[in-house]
C-alpha positions as CSV (number, residue, x, y, z in Angstrom):
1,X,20.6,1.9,90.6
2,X,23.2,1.7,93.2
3,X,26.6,4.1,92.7
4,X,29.7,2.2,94.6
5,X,32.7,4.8,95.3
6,X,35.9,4.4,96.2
7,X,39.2,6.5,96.8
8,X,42.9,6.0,96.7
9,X,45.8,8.8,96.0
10,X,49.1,8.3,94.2
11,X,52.2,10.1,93.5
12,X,52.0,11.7,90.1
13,X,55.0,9.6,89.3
14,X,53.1,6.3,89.6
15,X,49.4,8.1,88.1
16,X,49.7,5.9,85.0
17,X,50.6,3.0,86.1
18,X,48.1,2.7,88.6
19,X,45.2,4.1,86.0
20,X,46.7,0.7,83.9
21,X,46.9,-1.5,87.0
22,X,43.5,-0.7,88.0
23,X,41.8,-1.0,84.6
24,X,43.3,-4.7,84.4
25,X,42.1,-5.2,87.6
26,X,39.2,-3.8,89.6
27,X,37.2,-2.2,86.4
28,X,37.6,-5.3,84.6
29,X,36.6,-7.0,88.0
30,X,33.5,-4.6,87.7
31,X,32.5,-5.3,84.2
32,X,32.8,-9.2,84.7
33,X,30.0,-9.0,87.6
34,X,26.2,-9.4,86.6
35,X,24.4,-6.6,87.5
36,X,27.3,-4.1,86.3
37,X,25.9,-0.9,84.4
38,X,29.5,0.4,84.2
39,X,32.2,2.2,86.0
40,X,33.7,5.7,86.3
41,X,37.5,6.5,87.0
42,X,38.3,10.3,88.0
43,X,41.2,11.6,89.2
44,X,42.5,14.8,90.2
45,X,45.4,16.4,92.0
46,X,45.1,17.3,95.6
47,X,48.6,18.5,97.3
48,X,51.4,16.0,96.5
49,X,49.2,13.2,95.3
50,X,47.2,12.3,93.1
51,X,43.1,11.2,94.1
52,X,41.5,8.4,92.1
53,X,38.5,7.6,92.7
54,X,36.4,5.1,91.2
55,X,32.6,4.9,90.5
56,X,31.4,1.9,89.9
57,X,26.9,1.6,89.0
58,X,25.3,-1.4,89.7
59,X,21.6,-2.4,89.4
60,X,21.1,-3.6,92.8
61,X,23.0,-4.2,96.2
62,X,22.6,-7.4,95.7
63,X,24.7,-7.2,92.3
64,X,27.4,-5.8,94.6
65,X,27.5,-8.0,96.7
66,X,28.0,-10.6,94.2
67,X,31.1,-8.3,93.4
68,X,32.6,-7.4,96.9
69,X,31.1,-10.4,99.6
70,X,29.1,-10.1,102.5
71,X,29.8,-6.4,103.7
72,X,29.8,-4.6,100.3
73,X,31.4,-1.6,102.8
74,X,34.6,-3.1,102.8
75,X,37.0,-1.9,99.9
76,X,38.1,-4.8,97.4
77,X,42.1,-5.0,96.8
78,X,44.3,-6.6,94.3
79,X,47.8,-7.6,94.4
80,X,50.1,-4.9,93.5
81,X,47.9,-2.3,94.8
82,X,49.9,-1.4,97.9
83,X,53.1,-1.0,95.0
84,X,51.5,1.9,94.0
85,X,49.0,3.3,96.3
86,X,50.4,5.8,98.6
87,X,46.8,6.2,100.5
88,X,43.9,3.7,100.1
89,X,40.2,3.7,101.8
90,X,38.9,0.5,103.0
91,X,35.6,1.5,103.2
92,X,33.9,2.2,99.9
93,X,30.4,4.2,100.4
94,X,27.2,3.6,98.0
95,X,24.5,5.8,96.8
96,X,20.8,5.2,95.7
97,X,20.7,7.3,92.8
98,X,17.3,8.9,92.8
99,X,17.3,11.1,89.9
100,X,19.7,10.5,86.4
101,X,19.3,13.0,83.5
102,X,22.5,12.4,80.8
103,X,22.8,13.6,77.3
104,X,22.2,10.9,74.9
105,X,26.2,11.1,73.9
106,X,27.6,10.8,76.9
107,X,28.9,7.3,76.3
108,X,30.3,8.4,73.1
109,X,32.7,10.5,74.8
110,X,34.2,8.3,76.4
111,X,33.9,4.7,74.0
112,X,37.6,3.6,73.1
């Protein structure tokens, strides 16, 4: 399993809008690729912003790259991104995950 993350910081003004943005967007984007196990939004403040950041698991890096091209390192973007984000990375960094140990009710948590 392959974890994709991502970062971008708003103003706390804009938090919620961008949290809706990016849902009808890139996690929908996500969830619409084969290969897809799910996706992860945190966010926390840090100074006068606040940090999103967005992890997305995939079952291989080929699955990604069906998602984000050629050079899965390069950030994907949406229109109406740059209304809101105040910082953005263009490079997105992925993880082999090695080792996963969750409580059985994780999901649960978190199921609308």
């Amino acid at each position: 399993m392959i974890i994709r993350r991502w970062r971008g910081a708003v103003r706390p003004e804009d938090v919620e809008a961008y949290l809706a943005h990016q849902s009808a967007t890139g996690v929908r984007a996500y969830r619409a690729t084969p290969g897809n196990l799910g996706v992860l939004v945190l966010r926390r403040p840090v100074g006068d912003l606040v940090e999103v950041v967005t992890l997305s698991l995939w079952e291989s890096m080929d699955d990604v790259r069906s998602f984000a091209g050629d050079d899965p390192g390069v950030a994907v973007f949406y229109p109406g991104d740059d209304d809101l984000l105040v910082e953005k990375d263009a490079h997105v960094d992925h993880h082999e995950v090695t080792e996963a140990e969750l409580d059985a009710d994780l999901l649960g948590r978190f199921a609308g």
